[in-house]
C-alpha positions as CSV (number, residue, x, y, z in Angstrom):
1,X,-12.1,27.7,-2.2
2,X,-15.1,27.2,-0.1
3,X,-14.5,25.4,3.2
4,X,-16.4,22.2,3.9
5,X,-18.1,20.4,7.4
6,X,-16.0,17.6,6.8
7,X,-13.0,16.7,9.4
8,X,-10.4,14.0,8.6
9,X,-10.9,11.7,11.4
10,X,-6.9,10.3,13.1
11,X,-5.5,7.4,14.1
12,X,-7.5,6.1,16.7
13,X,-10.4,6.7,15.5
14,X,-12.4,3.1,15.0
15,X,-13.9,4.2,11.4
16,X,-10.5,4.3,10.3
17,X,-10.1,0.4,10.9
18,X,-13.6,-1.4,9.4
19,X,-13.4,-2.5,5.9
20,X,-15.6,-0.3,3.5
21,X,-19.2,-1.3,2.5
22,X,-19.6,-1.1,-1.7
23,X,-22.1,1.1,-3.2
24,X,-24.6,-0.7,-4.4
25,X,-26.7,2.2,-6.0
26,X,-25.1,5.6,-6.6
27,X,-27.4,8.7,-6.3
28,X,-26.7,12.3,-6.2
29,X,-25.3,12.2,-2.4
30,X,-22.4,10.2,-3.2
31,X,-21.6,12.7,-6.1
32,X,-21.9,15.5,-3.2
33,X,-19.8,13.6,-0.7
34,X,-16.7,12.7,-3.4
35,X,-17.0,16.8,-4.5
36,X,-16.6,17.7,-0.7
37,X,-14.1,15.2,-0.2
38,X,-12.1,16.6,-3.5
39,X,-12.6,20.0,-2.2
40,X,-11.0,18.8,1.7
41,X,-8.2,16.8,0.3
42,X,-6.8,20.3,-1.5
43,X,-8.1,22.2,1.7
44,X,-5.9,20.0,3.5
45,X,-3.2,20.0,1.0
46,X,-3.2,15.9,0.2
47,X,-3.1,14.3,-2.5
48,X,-5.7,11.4,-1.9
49,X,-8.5,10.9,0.7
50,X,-10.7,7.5,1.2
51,X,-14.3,7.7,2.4
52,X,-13.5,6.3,6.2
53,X,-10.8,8.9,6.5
54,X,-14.5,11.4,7.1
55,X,-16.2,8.8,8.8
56,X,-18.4,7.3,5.6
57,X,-18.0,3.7,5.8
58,X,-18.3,3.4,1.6
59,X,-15.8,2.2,-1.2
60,X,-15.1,5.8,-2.6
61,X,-11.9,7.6,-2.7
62,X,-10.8,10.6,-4.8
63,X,-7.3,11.2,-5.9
64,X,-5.1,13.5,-7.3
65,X,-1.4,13.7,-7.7
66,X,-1.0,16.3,-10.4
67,X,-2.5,14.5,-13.4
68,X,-6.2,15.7,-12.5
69,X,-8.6,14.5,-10.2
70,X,-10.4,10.9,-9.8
71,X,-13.4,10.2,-8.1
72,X,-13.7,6.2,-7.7
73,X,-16.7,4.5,-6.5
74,X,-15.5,0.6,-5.5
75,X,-12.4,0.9,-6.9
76,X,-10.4,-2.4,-7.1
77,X,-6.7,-3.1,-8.8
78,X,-6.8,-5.9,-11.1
79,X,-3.5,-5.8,-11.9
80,X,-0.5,-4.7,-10.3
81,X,3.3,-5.2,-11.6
82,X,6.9,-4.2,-10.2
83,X,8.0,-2.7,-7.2
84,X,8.8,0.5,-5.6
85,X,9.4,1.7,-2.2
86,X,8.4,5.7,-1.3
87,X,8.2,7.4,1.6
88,X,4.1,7.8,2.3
89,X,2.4,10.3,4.9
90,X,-1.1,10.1,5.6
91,X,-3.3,12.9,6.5
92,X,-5.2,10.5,9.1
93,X,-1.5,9.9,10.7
94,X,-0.3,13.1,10.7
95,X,3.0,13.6,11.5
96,X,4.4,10.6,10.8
97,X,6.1,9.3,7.6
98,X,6.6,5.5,6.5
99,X,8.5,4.2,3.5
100,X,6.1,1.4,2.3
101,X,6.9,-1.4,-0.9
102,X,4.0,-1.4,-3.3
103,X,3.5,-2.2,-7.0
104,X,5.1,0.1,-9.6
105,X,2.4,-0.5,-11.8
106,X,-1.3,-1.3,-11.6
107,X,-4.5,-1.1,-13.5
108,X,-7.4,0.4,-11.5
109,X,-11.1,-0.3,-12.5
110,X,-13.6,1.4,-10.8
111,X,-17.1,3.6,-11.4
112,X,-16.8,6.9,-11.7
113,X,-19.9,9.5,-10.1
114,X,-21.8,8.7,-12.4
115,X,-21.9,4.9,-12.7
116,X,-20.0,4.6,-15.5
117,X,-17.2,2.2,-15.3
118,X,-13.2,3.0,-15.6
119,X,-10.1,1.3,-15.5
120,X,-7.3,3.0,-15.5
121,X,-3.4,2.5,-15.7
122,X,-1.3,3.7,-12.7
123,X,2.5,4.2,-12.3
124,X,5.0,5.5,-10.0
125,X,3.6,7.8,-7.8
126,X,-0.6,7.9,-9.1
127,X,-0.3,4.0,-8.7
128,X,1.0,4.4,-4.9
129,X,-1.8,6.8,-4.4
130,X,-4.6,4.6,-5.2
131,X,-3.0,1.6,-3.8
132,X,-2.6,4.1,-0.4
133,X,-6.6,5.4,-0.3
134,X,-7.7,1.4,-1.3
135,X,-5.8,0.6,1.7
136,X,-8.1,2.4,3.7
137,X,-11.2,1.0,2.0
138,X,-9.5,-2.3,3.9
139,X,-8.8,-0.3,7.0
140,X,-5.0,-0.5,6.4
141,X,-2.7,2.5,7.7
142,X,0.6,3.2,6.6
143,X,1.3,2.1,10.0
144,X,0.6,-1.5,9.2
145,X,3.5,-1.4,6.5
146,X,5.7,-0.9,9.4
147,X,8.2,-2.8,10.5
148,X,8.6,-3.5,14.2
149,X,11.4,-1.0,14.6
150,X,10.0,1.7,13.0
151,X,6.9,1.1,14.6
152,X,8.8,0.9,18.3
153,X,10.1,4.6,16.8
154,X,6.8,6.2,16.1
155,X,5.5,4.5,19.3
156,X,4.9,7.8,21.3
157,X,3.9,9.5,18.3
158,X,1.0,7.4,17.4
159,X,0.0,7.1,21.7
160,X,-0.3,10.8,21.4
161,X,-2.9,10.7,18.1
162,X,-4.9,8.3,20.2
163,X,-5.0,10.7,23.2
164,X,-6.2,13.6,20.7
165,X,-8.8,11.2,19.3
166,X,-10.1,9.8,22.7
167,X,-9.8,13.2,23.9
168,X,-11.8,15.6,21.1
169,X,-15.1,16.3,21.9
170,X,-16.8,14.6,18.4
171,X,-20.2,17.1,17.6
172,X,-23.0,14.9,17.5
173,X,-23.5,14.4,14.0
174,X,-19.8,13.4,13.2
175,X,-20.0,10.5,16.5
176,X,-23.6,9.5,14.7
177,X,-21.7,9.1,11.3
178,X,-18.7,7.0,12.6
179,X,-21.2,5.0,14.6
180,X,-23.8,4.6,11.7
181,X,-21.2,3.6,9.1
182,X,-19.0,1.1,11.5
């Protein structure tokens, strides 16, 4: 698989935190971002990854947890249903595992690359994807589904990601696209 320019951005990293801007008109760049975005996500062996995770301040995500791949422009849940707790990771939080409580059930409707619209029905584990990489359209962590002992736990943890974040020398191009897209 060919490797792509992208780099997940961490925790830390001020991208990660604004709320996503909707696509108003999608052209053939947002087809070429969600394909490298598909292509790092398998790179970096996840099985979901939101636009801010690469610095692109845009409601797009692409997902796949073994039923084949989406790629959502604006994706909201209209319905959700049930509950579940699992234990999440997050390649923008590496290292660090959370057990969060989201819906057991949802219904997804969204565009795809091309414009045209979906909806989709989620459960189990595809429903706390998308409800995961949505999230991050918000500029919600796993983090924030923390409770205030596990988060006095992962404490040190999550100092040091902001140390390697503060510290990381950003190419000019990847500071440009965090700041343009904030």
């Amino acid at each position: 698989m060919k490797e792509t320019a992208l780099k997940i951005k961490i925790f830390g990293e001020a991208c990660l935190r604004k709320k996503s801007r909707l696509v108003q008109k999608i052209d053939d760049s947002h087809r070429h971002i969600l394909g490298s975005m598909a292509s790092l996500m398998y790179e970096s062996s996840g099985i979901g990854l939101a636009a801010p995770q690469i610095g692109i301040n845009e409601t797009m995500i692409v997902v796949d947890a073994g039923s084949g791949l989406y790629k959502l422009i604006n994706p909201k849940i209209v319905k959700q249903e049930g509950s579940q707790s699992m234990e999440e990771g997050c390649l923008s939080v590496p290292g660090i595992c959370i057990k969060v409580k989201r819906a057991k059930k949802i219904i997804v409707e969204a565009l795809d690359e091309f414009g045209n619209a979906v909806k989709i029905e989620a459960e189990n584990l595809l429903a706390c994807v998308f409800q995961h990489e949505i999230d991050h359209l918000r500029g919600k962590l796993i983090i924030d589904h923390a409770s205030f002992l596990e988060k006095l736990k992962i404490s040190s943890k999550l100092n040091e990601l902001v140390e390697k974040a503060k510290s990381e020398k950003l190419s000019k191009s990847e500071r440009k696209s965090c700041q343009l897209q904030l």
